[in-house]
C-alpha positions, 0 to 999 in steps of 0.5 A: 500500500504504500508502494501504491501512494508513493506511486501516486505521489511520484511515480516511483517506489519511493519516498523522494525523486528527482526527475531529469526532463531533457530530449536527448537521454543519454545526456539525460542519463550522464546527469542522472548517474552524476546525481546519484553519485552526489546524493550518495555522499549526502548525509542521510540518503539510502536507496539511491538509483536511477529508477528506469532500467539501464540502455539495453543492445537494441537491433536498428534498422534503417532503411534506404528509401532510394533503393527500396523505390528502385525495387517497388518496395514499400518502407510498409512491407519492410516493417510488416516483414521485420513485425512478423519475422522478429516481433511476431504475430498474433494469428488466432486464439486458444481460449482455455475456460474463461482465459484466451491466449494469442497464438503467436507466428514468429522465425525461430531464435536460431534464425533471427538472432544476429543482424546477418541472418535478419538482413537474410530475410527477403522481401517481394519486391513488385516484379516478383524477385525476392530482395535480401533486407540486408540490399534494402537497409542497414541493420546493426545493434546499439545500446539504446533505452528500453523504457522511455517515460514522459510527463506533460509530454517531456522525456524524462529519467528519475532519481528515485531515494529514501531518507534515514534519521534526518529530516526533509527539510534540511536534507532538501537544502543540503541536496539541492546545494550539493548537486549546484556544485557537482552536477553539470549540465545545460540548464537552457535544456535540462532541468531538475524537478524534486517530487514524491513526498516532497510535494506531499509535504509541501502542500499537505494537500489531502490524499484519496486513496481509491480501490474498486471492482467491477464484474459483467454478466454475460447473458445469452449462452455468450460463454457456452456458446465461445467454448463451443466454438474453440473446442470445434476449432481445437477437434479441427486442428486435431484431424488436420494434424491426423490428416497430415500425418496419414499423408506422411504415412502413405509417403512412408509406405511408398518408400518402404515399397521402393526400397524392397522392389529396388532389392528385388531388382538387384538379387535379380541383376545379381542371377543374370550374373551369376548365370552369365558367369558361369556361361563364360567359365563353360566357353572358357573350357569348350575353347580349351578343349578346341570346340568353339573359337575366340568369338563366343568366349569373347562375345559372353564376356562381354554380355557378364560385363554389361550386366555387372555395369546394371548390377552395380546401377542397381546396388546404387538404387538401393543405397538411395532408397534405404537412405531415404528410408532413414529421413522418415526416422529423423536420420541419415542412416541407411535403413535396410526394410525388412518385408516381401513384396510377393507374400502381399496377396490381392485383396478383395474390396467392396467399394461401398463400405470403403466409400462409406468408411472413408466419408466417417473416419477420413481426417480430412473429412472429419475437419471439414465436419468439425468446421461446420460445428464451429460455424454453427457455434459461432452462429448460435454466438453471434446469436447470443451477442445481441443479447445485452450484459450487465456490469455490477460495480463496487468500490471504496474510497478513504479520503485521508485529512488535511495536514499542514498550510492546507488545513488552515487554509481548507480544513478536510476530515478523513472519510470513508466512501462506498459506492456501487453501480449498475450498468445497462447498456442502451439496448441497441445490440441487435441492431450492431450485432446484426452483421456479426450474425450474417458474416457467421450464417455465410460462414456456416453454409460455405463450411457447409459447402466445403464439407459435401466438397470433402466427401465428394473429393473422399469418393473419387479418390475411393474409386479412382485407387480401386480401379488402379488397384483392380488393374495391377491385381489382374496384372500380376495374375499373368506373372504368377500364371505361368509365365515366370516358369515357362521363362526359367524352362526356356532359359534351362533348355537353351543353356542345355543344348548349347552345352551339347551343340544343339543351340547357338550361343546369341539363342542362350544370350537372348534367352538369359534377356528374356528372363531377366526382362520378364522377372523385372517386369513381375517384380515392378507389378508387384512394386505397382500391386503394393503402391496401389493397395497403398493408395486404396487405403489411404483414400478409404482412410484406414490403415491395416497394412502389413509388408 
């Protein structure tokens, strides 16, 4: 309480204050140092300090109009990047009971903690191209005051301090004849003003010290109705969390499917290679043995050649895919996946229920259901807004009695007052509010808009990946129906009768191509079958999937 008077009095926590008016503050702030350091060795002072907070490193910007004009650059949009990038913005509130707090969008620390990274920070300029702020301004960090105060419009600093064991009076005298001597400055644009009890003393004026509370009944439903409304917001900010990660999901998935068609790829490089290698070594001994020439041992090295060159592109495939396995963990690993493409069986689908499944549980769909909610509460607010409230009030005030030449002069008694109050307001709400409730019906019906939208995006896509996946279903079917073991019987026989004379080496050659043509092209089915079935679940919005 009576950091509270003295408040009243001066300004400060203090029982006496000298306050420094002045335009320039750090002149202001050297005299108010050397004052202090006066009133340090006057008898009787204690707590003597400079009230305000000492300069603090402050970030200047200033821009260069010139070259922000060359570039169709408002100094507007300069500032609204610095507001944003470094102060930040407040874009929406979370309301918690009766409390509401500002979410607030600014540059992480890391990026805005030095002048070199702001003037990183790049403006539109009007044909397009993105201007560093560093061309546009200077920027750089100085020393300047972090509180400036003024009264009857003068900048000021205050030298606030406390007497112990000696009267005012004299301590007054004994000040202000110190400071004359050691304290220099311009009187023509400073001066000194004494405050605090001072004043108090001096005029001995009577002191009201007030106190009061108010409170405002709102009526209508206004506070259900906000809950109402922030809950929906918050059910909708979950589902397009939801819905985000159910499309990093499926992005991780597809790369899961890649890194396993990618090793299946190279174990088939792999085969082709070590069939050709052992094709070469049986040439080898054929030519030893005088039943071929140079040509057909020639002409097979070449051949193991050309595959070891796809071998190793395929090696380096893999590496790719497994690494990129490691950035949906959060690291630069390689992740080596653990599954079988051919154990994924085709599954039967009825496009009904997943249609169905997909409207109900897709997050998508289900932001677009609670926006609608909230639009029906901000509707059902903006109702309940034209409603009037009522403000009841209660206060106290102590008027304490005059002392000094006052009392001669006007003699007061100390009182005590109570008051109370009610306020009504005119009841013009339901026309002011009237707009508020149409911007909150438009509102509600193009949610409402959006949501049938949802679904409808939720059906085609449901469709569209089924008949994708009907197609890779019935694909696959032709590999595993024979072809794969009428490519391997092919392949068998030709190599046995070239072994015996009975077949060309350009027919084992092109019979070894075909092979490793056809078992490709099953395991990119398979690849396809995967993805497909990946796509259908994310569409249908459900997620049983095991590779």
């Amino acid at each position: 309480m009576i950091d509270g008077v003295n408040d009243k009095i001066s300004g400060a926590h203090s029982e006496l204050v000298l306050k420094v008016y002045g335009r320039d503050l750090a002149e202001a702030r050297r005299i108010a140092t050397q004052i202090v350091d006066t009133l340090d060795h006057v008898a009787g002072s204690a707590d003597v300090s400079i009230d305000q907070e000492s300069p603090l490193p402050q970030l200047q910007l200033h821009v260069n109009r010139e070259t922000a004009a060359r570039f169709g650059i408002n100094v507007a949009d300069i500032a609204q990047l610095v507001e944003v990038a470094i102060g930040g913005r407040a874009i929406a509130q979370v309301f918690l009971g009766e409390r509401r707090y500002d979410i607030v969008v600014r540059l992480t620390e890391s990026a805005r903690s030095t002048p070199d990274q702001i003037g990183d920070l790049t403006v539109q300029s009007a044909s397009g191209a993105r201007i560093p702020l560093a061309q546009l301004a200077t920027i750089d960090v100085r020393a300047g005051e972090s509180t400036i105060t003024r009264e009857t419009n003068r900048r000021h600093l205050t030298v606030k301090l406390s007497i112990r064991g000696r009267d005012l009076s004299s301590f007054l005298a004994d000040a202000k004849d110190q400071i004359e001597q050691h304290v220099s400055y311009d009187h023509n644009l400073y001066e000194l003003v004494w405050g605090g009890q001072f004043d108090v003393a001096r005029s001995g004026a009577p002191t009201v010290v007030e106190v009061s509370a108010s409170h405002t009944f709102e009526l209508g439903g206004k506070r259900r109705n906000r809950i109402a409304a922030a809950e929906r917001a918050v059910t909708g900010a979950k589902d397009d969390l939801e819905d985000s990660l159910r499309t990093l999901r499926g992005q991780a998935a597809d790369a899961f499917v890649d890194a396993l068609s990618a090793r299946l790829v190279m174990a088939s490089k792999q085969r082709t290679l070590d069939n050709l290698t052992k094709l070469v070594e049986k040439n080898e001994d054929r030519h030893r043995a005088g039943d071929i020439g140079d040509l057909p041992v020639t002409q097979a090295r070449v051949e193991a050649g050309r595959f070891r060159g796809d071998l190793l592109v395929a090696q380096s495939e893999v590496r790719n895919a497994e690494l990129g396995l490691g950035g949906f963990t959060g690291s630069a690993q390689i992740i080596t996946p653990r599954g079988d493409l051919q154990a994924l069986s085709p599954r039967p689908f009825e496009a009904t229920a997943l249609i169905e499944g997909a409207k109900a549980h897709r997050p998508d769909v289900r932001s677009a259901r609670a926006a609608v909610d909230q639009g029906r509460a901000k509707r059902d607010l903006a109702v309940s807004n034209r409603q009037i409230d009522l403000t009841v009030g209660l206060g106290y005030a102590h008027s304490f009695e005059a002392s000094g030449s006052y009392a001669v002069i006007a003699p007061t008694p100390a009182t005590d007052t109570i008051s109370a109050t009610l306020s009504v307001p005119i009841p013009l709400a339901r026309r002011l509010y009237r707009g508020e409730l149409d911007a909150a019906i438009a509102a509600q019906g193009q949610a409402e808009t959006q949501l049938r939208a949802a679904e409808l995006k939720a059906e085609v896509e449901v469709r569209q990946a089924l008949a994708r996946y009907q197609a890779t279903v019935d694909r696959l079917e032709l590999y595993t129906g024979g072809i794969l073991t009428d490519a391997d019987k092919v392949l068998a026989s030709t190599t046995y009768n070239y072994v015996r004379g009975g077949a060309t080496l350009l027919e084992v050659l092109e019979a070894q191509r075909t092979v490793d043509d056809v078992y490709l092209a099953y395991y990119q089915a398979l690849t396809d079958h995967a993805h497909a079935l990946i796509a259908v679940e994310q569409a249908a919005g459900i997620w049983d999937l095991k590779l």
